[in-house]
C-alpha positions, 0 to 999 in steps of 0.5 A: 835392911830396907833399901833405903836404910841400905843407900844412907848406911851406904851397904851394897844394894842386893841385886836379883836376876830375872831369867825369863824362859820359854823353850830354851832348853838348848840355850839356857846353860851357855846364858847363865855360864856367861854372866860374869865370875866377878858379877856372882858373887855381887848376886843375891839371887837368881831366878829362871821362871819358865813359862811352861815350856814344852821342852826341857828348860825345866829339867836343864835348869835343875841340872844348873842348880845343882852342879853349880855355885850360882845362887840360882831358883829354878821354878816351872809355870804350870800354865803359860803366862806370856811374856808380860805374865811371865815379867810381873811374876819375877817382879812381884818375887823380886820386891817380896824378896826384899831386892833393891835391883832386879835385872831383866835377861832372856834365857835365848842368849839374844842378850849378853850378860857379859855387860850386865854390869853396865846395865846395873851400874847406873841403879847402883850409883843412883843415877837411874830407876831404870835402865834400857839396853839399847842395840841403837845407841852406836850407830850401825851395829844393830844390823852389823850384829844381824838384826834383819832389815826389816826389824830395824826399819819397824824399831825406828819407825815405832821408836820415833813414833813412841818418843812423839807421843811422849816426849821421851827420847829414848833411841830404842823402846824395843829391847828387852834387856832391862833393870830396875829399881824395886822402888820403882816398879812399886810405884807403877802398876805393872799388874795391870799391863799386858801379859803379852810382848807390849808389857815391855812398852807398858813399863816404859810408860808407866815409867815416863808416868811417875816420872821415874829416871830411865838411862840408857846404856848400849848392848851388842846385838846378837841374832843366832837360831833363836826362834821370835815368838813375836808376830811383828804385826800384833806387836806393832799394833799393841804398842802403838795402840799402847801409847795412844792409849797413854796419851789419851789418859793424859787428856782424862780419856780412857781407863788408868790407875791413879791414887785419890791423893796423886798430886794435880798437873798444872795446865798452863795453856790460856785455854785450860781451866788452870789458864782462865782461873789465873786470868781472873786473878790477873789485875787483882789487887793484893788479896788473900786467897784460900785455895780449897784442894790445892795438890802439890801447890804449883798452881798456888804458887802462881797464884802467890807470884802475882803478889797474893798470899796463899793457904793451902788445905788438902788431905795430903802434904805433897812433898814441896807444898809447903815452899809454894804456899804462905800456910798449909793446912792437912785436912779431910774436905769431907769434913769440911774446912778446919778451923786452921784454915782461917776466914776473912779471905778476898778470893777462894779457889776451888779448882777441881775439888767439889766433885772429890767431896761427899757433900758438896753443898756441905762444903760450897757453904763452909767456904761462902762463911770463909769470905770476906765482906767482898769476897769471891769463890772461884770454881771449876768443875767438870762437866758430866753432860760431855760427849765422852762421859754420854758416850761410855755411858751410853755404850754400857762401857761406863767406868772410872779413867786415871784423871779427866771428867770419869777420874776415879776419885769422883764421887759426885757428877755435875752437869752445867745445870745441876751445878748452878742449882748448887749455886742458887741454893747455896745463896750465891750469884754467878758473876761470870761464866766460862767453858772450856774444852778438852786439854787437848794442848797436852798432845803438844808436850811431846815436842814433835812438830807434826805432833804440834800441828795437829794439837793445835788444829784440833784445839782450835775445833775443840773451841769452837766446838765448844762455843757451839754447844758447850754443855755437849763439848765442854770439858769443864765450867768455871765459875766467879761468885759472890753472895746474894 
């Protein structure tokens, strides 16, 4: 039974544990003997991977399979994976196994499974995707349960830190006592992150990126003689390195997964492409308006608020699309415009559209054959000739990002120049033209003042680099036309 055939029937989700392990030998029985009688019996399953261990962890833990009732696998990597490898492994088999739940548990100790009830709780009733241990939550008792000092300085510091930067507030990102939804690890592609001890931070993200639904919940905090195979300041680095590197694919710079058919973020800011298409909209009488490639159709929402009405033609009907738009169409853009699309309209949009389609020009005409008498195309596109795009190109370090100029759903490049032979050929006239820069108001999002303050000063420079030279630092050209 599939688990969402499971949660209408109302049957108890089938919950996994992953026990990862990496020479603990002298630890792995007592970890296993603690997880609650009454639990086990909820358990589906139970699987210790051990990460190559160069003890007995192996041989111990065929010694608790046999002699003992929980439904526990115990298995051996021939090649050591690394924390992260070691993770993705147990998920991978915890979504081939056709779980709802997967819990994360260490084979030190370090993490009680007394509580791990509480951990699964919120994943049960459905309140959660994912659910953090957190050691923070009750004030004082991670150093009362023996987390040195410095540790606990470092986890503060890198906590704030990474909460800055994504606008989470989460009071600890450094636990490893997790669990998940298998709905929701699908959803993220975690075989791509680390295999190293920044994996933990990487799923966080991921998370925070699909907009999964993370509750914390408190654990105890237990230091025994446990050995940290974690260098402090490798670890620090790489999540710090990890959630810049998020941030940055926010903006469309640096490599990331996405799906041609992830729905589009609306930028709301003045200064963005979204803002300057609405601005030429504003004062518009009552219009009908096309809007070619319209995602999940918040931005044809707004464009409906002012009094127009609105249809909407993409490839994929994004779940509430159809409460934005007057009229939805599905459609393949690389075969043009279908015919249910209509014409006679007063304004089309094409915001972002043009570079995701095989011929452009095949499509510029159908819309200019859409427009009334009067009517006006308006496009943005971005802009090739940007200084990052030359940059990756330049190093040889070209490749396709998650959104932003190298967004790997492109499959044509324009810069200003060769647009505007578009344009000309396509037997339109520009009646106006705009640049704007990177989005770099999106740092603000996080809700961080000194975060804040440094957006918007360098907004302010990425404008005025802007109007210096805009086919070198700008980040998209927008576009009014009408016909000749």
């Amino acid at each position: 039974m599939a688990s969402e055939d499971r949660a209408e029937t109302g049957a108890e989700p089938r919950v996994g544990v992953l026990v990862v392990a990496y020479n603990a030998a002298s630890t792995l029985r007592a970890t296993l003997d603690r997880i609650p009688e009454d639990f086990r019996t909820r358990l589906d399953h139970v699987l210790v991977c051990d990460d190559a261990s160069q003890d007995e962890t192996y041989q111990v833990g065929l010694e608790y399979q046999s002699g003992n009732t929980l439904p526990l696998t115990m298995i051996r990597h021939v090649e050591n994976l690394g924390y992260g490898g070691n993770q993705k492994f147990g998920y991978r088999w915890a979504i081939e196994e056709g779980l709802d739940i997967v819990v994360l548990l260490h084979g030190d100790g370090q993490y009680a499974p007394e509580i791990i009830e509480d951990i699964v709780s919120p994943l049960v009733s459905g309140d959660a995707d994912a659910v953090m241990g957190s050691r923070m939550m009750e004030r004082g008792s991670a150093l009362k349960g023996g987390m040195p000092l410095y540790k606990y300085v470092g986890n503060r510091i890198l906590t704030t830190f990474q909460n800055a930067m994504t606008g989470a507030s989460l009071t600890e990102w450094h636990s490893g006592y997790r669990a998940y939804r298998t709905d929701a690890l699908r959803d993220i592609p975690f075989a791509d992150y680390s295999d190293g001890f920044d994996f933990d931070t990487e799923i966080i993200l991921g998370m925070l990126g699909v907009r999964k639904r993370i509750v914390e919940v408190p654990i105890p905090t237990y230091y025994g003689d446990e050995i940290c195979y974690v260098n402090g300041m490798a670890y620090a680095r790489d999540v710090a390195v990890d959630v810049v590197r998020h941030r940055a694919q926010l903006m469309g710079f640096g490599g990331g997964s996405s799906a041609d058919t992830d729905a589009y973020q609306v930028k709301h800011s003045a200064h963005s492409s979204h803002g300057q298409l609405l601005s030429w909209m504003t004062g518009v009488p009552s219009a009908s308006v096309l809007d070619v490639g319209c995602s999940d159709g918040h931005f044809a929402g707004l464009i409906r608020a002012m009094g127009h009405r609105v249809v909407g033609v993409d490839l994929v009907k994004h779940d509430g699309v159809g409460e934005r738009v007057d009229a939805f169409v599905e459609a393949d853009l690389n075969h043009g415009l279908p015919d249910e699309a209509g014409e006679g309209y007063d304004v089309i949009v094409a915001g972002d559209i043009l570079e995701h389609v095989i011929d452009p020009d095949a499509l510029m005409a159908d819309m200019v054959s859409r427009l009334s008498g009067e009517g006006c195309i308006l496009v943005s596109i971005p802009n090739f000739g940007h200084w990052y795009p030359r940059l990756r190109t330049a190093s040889g370090t070209f490749d396709y990002d998650q959104r932003g100029p190298l967004d790997r759903g492109h499959v044509r490049f324009f810069t200003r120049r060769s647009f505007e032979r578009l344009i000309d050929q396509g037997g339109l006239r520009i009646v106006e033209r705009r640049t704007v820069g990177s989005p770099v108001e999106i740092l603000e999002r996080g809700g961080n003042r000194a975060v804040g303050r440094l957006a918007r000063w360098a907004s302010a420079a990425d404008r005025a680099a802007v109007r210096v030279r805009p086919t070198f630092f700008g980040y998209q050209f927008l576009y009014k036309l009408e016909r000749l």
